[in-house]
PDB file of N, CA, C, O and CB in Angstrom:
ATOM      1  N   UNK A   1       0.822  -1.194   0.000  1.00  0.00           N
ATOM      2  CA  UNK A   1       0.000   0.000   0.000  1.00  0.00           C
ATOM      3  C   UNK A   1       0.865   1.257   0.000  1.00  0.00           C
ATOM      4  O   UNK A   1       1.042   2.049   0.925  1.00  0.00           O
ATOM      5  CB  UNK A   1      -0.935  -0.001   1.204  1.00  0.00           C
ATOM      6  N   UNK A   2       1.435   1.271  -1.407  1.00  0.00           N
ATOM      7  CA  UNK A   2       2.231   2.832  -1.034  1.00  0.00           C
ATOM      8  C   UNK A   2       1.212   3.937  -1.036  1.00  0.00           C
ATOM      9  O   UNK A   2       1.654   4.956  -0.507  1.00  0.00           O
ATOM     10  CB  UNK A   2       3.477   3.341  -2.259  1.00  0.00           C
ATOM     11  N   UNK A   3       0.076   4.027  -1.442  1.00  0.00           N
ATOM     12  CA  UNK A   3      -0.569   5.005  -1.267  1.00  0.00           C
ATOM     13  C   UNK A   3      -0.560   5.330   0.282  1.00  0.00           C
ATOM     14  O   UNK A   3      -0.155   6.453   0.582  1.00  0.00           O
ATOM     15  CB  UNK A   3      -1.789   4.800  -1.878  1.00  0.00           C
ATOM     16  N   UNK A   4      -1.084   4.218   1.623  1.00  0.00           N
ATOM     17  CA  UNK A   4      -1.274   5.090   2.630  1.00  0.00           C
ATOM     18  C   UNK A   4      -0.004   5.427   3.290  1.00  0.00           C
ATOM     19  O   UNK A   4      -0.233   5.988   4.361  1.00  0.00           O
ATOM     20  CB  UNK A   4      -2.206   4.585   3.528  1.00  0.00           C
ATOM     21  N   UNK A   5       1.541   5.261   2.989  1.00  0.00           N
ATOM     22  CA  UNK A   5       2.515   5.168   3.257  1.00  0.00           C
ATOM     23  C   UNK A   5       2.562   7.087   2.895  1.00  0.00           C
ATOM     24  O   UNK A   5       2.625   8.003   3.716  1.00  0.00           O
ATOM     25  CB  UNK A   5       3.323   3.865   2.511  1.00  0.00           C
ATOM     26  N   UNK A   6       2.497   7.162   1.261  1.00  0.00           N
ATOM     27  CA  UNK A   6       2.781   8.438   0.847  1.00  0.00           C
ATOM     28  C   UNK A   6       1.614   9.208   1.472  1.00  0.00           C
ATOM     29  O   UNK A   6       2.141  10.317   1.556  1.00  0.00           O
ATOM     30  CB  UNK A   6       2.921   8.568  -0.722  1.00  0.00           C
ATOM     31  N   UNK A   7       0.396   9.357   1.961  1.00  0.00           N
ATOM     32  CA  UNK A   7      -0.396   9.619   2.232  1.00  0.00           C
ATOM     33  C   UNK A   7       0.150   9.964   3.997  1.00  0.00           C
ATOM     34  O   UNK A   7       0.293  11.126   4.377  1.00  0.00           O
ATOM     35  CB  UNK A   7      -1.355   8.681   1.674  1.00  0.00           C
ATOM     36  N   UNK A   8       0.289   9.304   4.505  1.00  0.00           N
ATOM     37  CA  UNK A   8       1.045   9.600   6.094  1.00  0.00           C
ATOM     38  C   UNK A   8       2.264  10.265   6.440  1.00  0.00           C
ATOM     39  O   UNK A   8       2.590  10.635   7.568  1.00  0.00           O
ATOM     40  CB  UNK A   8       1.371   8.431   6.726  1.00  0.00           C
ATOM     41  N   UNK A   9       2.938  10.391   5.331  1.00  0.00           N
ATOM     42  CA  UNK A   9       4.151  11.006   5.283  1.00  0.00           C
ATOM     43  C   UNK A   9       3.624  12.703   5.038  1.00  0.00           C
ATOM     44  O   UNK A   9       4.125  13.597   5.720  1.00  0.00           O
ATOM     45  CB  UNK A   9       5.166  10.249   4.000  1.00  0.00           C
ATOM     46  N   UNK A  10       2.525  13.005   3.945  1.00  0.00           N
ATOM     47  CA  UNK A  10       2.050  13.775   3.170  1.00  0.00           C
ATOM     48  C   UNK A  10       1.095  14.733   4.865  1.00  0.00           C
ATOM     49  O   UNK A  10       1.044  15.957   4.989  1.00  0.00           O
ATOM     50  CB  UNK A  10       1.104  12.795   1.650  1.00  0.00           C
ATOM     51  N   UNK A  11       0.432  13.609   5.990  1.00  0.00           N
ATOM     52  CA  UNK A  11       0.006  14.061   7.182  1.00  0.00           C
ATOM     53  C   UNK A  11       1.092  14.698   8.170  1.00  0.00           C
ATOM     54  O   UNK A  11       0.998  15.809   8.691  1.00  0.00           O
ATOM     55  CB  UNK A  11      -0.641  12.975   7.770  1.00  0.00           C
ATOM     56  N   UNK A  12       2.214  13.722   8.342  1.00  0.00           N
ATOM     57  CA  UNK A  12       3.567  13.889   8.874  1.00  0.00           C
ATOM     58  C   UNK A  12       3.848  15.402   8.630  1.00  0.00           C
ATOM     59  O   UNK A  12       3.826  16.266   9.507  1.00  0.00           O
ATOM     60  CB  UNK A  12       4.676  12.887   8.143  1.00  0.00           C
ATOM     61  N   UNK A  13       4.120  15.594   7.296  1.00  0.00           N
ATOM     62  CA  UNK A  13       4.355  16.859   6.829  1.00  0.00           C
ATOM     63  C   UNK A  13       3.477  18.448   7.021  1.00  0.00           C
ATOM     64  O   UNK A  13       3.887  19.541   7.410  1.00  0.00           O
ATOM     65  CB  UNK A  13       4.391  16.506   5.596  1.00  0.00           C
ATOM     66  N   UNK A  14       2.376  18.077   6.645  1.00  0.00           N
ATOM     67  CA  UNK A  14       1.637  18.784   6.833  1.00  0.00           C
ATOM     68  C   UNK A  14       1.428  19.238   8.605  1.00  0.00           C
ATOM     69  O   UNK A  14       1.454  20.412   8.972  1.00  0.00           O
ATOM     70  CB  UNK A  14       0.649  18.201   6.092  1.00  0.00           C
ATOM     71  N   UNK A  15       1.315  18.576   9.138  1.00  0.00           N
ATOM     72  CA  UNK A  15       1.487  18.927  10.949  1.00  0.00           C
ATOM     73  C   UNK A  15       2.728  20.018  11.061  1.00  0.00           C
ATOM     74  O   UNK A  15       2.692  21.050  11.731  1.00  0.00           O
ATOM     75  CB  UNK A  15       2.042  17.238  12.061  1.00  0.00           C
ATOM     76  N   UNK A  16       3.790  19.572  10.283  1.00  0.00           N
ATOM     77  CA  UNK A  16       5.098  20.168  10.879  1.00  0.00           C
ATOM     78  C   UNK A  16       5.135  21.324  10.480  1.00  0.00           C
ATOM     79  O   UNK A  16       5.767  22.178  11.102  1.00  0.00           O
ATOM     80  CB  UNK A  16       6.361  19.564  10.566  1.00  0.00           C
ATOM     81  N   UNK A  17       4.277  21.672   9.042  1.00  0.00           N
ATOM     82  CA  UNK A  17       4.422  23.051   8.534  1.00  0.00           C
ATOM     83  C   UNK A  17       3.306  23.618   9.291  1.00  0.00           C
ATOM     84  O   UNK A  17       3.476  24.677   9.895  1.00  0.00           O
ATOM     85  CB  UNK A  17       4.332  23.260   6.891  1.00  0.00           C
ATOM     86  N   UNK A  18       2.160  23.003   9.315  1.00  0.00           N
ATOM     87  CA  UNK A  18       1.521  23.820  10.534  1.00  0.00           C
ATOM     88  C   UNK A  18       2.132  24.269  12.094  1.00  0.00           C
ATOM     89  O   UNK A  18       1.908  25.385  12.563  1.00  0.00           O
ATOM     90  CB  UNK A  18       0.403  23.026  10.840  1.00  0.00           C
ATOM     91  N   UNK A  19       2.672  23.563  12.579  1.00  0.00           N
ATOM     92  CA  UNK A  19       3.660  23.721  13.765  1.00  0.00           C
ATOM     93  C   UNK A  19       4.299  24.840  13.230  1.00  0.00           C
ATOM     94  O   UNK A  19       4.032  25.841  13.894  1.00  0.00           O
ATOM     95  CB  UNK A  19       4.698  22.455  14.142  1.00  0.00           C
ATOM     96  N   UNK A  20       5.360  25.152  11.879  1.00  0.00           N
ATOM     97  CA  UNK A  20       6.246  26.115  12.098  1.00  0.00           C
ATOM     98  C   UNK A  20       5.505  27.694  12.002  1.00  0.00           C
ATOM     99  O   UNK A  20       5.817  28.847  12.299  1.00  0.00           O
ATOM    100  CB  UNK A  20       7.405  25.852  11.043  1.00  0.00           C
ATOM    101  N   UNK A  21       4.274  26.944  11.365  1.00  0.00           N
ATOM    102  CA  UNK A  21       3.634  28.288  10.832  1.00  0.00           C
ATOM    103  C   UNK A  21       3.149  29.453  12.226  1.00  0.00           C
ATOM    104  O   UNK A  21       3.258  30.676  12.318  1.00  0.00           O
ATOM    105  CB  UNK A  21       2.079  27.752   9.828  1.00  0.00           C
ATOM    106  N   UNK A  22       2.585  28.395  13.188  1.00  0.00           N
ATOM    107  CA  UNK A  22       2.396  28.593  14.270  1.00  0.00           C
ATOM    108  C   UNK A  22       3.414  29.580  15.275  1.00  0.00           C
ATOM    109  O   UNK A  22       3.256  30.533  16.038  1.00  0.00           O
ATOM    110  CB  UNK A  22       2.245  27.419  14.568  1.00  0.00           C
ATOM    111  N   UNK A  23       4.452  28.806  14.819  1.00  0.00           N
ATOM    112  CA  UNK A  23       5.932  28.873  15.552  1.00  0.00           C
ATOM    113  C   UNK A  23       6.491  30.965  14.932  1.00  0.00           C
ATOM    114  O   UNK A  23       6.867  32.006  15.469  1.00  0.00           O
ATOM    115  CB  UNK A  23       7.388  27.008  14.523  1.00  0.00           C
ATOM    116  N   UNK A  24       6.204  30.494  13.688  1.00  0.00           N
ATOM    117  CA  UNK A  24       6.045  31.902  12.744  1.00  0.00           C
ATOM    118  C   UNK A  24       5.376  33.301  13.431  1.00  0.00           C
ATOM    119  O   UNK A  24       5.784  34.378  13.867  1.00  0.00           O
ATOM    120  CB  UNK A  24       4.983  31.514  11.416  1.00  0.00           C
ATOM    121  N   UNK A  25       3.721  32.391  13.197  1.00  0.00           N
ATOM    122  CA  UNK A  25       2.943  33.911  13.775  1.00  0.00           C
ATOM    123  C   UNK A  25       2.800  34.226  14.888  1.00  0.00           C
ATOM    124  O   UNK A  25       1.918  35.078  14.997  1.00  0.00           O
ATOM    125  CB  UNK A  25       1.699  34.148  13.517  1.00  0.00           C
ATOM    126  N   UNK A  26       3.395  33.856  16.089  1.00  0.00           N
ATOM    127  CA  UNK A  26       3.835  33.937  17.460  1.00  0.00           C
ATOM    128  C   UNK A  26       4.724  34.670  17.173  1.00  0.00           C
ATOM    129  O   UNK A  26       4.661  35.769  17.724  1.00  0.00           O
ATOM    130  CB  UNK A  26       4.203  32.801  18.249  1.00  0.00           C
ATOM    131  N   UNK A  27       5.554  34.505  16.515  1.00  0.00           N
ATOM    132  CA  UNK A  27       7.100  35.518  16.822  1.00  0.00           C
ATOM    133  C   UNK A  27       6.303  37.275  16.754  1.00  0.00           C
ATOM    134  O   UNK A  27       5.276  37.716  16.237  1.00  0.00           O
ATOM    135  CB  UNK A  27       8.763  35.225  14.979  1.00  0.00           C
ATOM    136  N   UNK A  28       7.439  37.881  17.582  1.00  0.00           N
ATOM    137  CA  UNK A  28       6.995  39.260  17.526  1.00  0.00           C
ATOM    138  C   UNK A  28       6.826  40.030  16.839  1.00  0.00           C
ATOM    139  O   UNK A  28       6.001  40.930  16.993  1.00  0.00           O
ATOM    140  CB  UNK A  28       7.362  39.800  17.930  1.00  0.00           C
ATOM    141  N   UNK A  29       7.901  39.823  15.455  1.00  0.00           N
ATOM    142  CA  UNK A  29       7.675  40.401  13.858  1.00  0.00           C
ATOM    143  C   UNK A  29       7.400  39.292  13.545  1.00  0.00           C
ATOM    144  O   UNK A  29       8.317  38.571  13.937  1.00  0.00           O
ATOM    145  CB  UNK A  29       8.832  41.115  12.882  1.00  0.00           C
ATOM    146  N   UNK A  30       6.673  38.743  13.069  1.00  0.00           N
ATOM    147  CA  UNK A  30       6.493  37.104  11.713  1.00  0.00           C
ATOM    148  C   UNK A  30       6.807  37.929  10.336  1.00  0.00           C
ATOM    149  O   UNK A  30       6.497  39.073  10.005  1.00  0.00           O
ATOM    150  CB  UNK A  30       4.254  36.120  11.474  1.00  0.00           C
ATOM    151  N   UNK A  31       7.535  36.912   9.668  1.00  0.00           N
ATOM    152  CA  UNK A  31       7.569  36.950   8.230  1.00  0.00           C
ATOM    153  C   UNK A  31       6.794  37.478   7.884  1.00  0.00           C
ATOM    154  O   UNK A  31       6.029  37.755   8.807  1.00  0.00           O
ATOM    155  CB  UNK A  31       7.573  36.030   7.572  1.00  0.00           C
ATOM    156  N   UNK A  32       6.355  37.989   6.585  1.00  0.00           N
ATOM    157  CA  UNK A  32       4.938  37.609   6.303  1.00  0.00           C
ATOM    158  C   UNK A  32       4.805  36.566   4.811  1.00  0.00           C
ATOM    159  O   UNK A  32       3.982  35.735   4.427  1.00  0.00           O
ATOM    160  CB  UNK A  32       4.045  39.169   6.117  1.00  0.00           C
ATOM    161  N   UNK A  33       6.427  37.279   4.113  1.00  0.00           N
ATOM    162  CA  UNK A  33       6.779  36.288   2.834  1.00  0.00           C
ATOM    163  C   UNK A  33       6.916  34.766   3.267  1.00  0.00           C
ATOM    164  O   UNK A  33       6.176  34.006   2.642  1.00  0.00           O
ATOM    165  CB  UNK A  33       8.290  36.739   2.107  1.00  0.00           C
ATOM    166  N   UNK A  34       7.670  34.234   4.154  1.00  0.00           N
ATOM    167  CA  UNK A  34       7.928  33.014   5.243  1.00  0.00           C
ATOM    168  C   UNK A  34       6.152  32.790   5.303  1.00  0.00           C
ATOM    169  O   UNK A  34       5.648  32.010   4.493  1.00  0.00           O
ATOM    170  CB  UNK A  34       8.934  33.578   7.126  1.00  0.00           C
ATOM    171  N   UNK A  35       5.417  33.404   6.143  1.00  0.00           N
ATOM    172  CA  UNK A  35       4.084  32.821   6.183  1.00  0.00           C
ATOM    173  C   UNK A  35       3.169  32.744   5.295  1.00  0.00           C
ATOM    174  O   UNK A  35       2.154  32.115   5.595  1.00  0.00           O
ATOM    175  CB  UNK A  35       3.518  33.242   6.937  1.00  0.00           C
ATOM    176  N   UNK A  36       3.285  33.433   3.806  1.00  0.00           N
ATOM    177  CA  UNK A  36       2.896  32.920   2.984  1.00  0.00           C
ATOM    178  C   UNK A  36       3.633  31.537   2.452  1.00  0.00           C
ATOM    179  O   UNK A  36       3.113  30.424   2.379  1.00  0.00           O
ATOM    180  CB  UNK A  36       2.781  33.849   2.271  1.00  0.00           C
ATOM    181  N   UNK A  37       4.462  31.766   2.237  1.00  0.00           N
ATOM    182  CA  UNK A  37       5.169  30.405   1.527  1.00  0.00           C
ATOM    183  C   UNK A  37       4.800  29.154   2.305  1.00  0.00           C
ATOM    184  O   UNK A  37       4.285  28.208   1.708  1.00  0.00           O
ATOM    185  CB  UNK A  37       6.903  30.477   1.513  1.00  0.00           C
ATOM    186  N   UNK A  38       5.058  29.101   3.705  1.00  0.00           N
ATOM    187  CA  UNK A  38       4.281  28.017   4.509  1.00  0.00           C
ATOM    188  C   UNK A  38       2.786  27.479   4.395  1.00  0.00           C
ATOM    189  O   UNK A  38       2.268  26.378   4.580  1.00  0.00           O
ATOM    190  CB  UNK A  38       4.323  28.443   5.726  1.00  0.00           C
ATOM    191  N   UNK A  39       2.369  28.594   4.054  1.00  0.00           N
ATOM    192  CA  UNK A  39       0.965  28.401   3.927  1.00  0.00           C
ATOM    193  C   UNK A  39       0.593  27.946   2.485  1.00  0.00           C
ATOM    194  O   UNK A  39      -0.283  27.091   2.355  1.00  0.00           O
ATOM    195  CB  UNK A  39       0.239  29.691   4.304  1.00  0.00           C
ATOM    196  N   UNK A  40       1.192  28.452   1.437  1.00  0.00           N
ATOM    197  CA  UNK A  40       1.024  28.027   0.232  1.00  0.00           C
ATOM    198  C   UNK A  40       0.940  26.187   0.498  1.00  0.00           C
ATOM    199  O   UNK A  40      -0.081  25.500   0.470  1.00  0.00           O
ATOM    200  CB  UNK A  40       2.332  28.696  -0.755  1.00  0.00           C
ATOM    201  N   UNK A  41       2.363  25.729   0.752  1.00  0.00           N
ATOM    202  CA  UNK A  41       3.160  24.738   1.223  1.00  0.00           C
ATOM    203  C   UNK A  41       1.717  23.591   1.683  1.00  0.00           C
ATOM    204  O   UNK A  41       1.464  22.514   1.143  1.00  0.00           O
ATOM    205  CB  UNK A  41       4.343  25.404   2.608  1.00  0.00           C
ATOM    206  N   UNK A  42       1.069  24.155   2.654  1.00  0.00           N
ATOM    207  CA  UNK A  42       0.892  23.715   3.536  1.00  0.00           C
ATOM    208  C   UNK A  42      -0.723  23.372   2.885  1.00  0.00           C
ATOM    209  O   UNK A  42      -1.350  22.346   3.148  1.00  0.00           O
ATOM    210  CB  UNK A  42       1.322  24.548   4.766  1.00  0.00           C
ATOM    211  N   UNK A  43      -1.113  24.266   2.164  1.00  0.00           N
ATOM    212  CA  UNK A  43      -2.215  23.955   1.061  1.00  0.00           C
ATOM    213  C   UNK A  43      -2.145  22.480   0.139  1.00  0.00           C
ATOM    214  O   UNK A  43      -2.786  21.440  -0.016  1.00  0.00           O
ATOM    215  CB  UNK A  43      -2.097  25.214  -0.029  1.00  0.00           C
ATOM    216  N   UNK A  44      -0.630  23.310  -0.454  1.00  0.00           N
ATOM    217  CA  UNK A  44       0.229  22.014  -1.778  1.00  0.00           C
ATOM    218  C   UNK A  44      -0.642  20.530  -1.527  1.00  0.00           C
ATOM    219  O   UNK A  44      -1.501  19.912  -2.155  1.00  0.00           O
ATOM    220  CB  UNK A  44       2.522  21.534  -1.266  1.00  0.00           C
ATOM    221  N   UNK A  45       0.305  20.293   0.118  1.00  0.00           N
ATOM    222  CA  UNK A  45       0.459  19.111   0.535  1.00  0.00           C
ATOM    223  C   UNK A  45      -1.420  18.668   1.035  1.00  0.00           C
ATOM    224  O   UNK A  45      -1.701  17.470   1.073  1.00  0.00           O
ATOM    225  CB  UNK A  45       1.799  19.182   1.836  1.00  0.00           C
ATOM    226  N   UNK A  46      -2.562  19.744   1.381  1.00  0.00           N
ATOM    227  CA  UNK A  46      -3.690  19.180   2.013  1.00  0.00           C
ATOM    228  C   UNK A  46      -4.404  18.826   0.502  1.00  0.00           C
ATOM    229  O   UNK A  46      -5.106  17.816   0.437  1.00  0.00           O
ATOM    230  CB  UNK A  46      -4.571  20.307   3.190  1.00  0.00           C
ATOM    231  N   UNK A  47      -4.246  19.524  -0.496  1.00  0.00           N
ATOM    232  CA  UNK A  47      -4.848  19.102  -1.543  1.00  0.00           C
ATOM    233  C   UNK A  47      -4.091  18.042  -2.033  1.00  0.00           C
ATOM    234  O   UNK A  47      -4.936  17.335  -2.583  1.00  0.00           O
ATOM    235  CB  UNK A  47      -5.073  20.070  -2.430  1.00  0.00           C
ATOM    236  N   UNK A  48      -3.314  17.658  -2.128  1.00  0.00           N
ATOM    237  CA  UNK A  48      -2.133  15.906  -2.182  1.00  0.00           C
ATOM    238  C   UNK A  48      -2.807  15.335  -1.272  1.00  0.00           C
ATOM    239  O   UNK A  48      -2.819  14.502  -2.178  1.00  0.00           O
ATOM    240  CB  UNK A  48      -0.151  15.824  -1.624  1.00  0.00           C
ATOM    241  N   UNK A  49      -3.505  14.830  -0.233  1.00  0.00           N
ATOM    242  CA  UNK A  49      -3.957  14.411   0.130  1.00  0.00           C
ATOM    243  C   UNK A  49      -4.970  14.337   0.169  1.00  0.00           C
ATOM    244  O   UNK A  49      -5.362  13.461   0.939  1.00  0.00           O
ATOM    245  CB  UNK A  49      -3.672  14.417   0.542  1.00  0.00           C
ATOM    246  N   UNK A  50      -5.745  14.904  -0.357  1.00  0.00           N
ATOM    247  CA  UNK A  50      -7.691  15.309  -0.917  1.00  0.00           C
ATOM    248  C   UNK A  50      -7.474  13.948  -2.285  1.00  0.00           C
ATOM    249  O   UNK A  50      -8.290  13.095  -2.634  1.00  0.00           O
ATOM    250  CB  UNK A  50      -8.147  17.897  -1.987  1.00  0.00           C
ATOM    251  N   UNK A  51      -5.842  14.247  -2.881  1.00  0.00           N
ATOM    252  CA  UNK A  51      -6.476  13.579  -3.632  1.00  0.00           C
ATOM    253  C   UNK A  51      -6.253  11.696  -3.703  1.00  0.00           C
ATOM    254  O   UNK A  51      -6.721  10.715  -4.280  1.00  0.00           O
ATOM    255  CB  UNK A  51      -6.159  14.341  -4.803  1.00  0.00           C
ATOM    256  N   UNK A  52      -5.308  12.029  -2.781  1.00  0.00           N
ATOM    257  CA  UNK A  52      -5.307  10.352  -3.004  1.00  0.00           C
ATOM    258  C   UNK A  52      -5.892   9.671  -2.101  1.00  0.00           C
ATOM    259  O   UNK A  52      -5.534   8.494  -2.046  1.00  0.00           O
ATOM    260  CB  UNK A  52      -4.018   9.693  -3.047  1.00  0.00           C
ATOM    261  N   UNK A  53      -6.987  10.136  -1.074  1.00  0.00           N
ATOM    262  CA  UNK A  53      -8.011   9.828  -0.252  1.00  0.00           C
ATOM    263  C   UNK A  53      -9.208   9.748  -1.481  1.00  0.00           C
ATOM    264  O   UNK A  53     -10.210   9.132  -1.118  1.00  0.00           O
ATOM    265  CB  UNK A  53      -8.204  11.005   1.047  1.00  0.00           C
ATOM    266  N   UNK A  54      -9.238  10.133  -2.494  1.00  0.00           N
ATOM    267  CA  UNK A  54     -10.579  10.252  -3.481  1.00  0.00           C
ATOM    268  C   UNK A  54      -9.887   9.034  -3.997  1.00  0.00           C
ATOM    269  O   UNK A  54     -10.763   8.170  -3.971  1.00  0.00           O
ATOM    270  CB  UNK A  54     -10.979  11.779  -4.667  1.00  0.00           C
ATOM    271  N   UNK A  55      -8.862   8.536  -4.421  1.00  0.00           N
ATOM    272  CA  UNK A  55      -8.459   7.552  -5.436  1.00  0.00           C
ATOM    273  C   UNK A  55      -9.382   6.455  -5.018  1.00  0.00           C
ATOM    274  O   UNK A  55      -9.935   6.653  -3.937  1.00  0.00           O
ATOM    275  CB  UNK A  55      -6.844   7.137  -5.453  1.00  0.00           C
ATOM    276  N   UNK A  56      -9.606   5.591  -5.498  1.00  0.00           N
ATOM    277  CA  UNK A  56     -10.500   4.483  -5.621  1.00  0.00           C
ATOM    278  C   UNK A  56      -9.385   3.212  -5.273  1.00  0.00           C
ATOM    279  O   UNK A  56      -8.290   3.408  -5.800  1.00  0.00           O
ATOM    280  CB  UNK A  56     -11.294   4.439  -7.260  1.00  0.00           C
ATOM    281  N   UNK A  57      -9.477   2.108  -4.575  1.00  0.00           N
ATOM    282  CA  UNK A  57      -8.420   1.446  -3.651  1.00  0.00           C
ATOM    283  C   UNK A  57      -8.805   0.437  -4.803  1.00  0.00           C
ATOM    284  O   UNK A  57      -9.960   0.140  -5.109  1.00  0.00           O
ATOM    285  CB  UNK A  57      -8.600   1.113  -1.733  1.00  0.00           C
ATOM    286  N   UNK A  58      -7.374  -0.160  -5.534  1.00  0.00           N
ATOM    287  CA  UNK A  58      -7.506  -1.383  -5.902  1.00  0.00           C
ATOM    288  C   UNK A  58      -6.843  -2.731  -4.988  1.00  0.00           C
ATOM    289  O   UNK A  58      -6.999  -3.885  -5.388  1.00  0.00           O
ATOM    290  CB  UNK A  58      -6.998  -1.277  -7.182  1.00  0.00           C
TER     291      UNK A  58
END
């Protein structure tokens, strides 16, 4: 099952960029280029996972 393998890694990931993003808009100046890019990022990877949760399991 490499799908739920790449799929957990794809969760893995996604947590951590949420964590930094977090980690980000706490700081006293935040990025704001840094918190877009995370956030872009952090989209990338939830729609990568929208889609191979839709795939149909053979």
């Amino acid at each position: 099952m490499p799908e739920l393998a790449r799929l957990r890694a794809l969760e893995e990931r996604h947590a951590a960029l949420e964590a930094r993003i977090a980690e980000e808009d706490h700081r006293p100046r935040p990025d704001a280029d840094q918190l877009s890019r995370l956030k872009r990022e952090k989209l990338r990877l939830k729609e990568e996972m929208e889609r191979l949760k839709a795939q149909p399991v053979h």
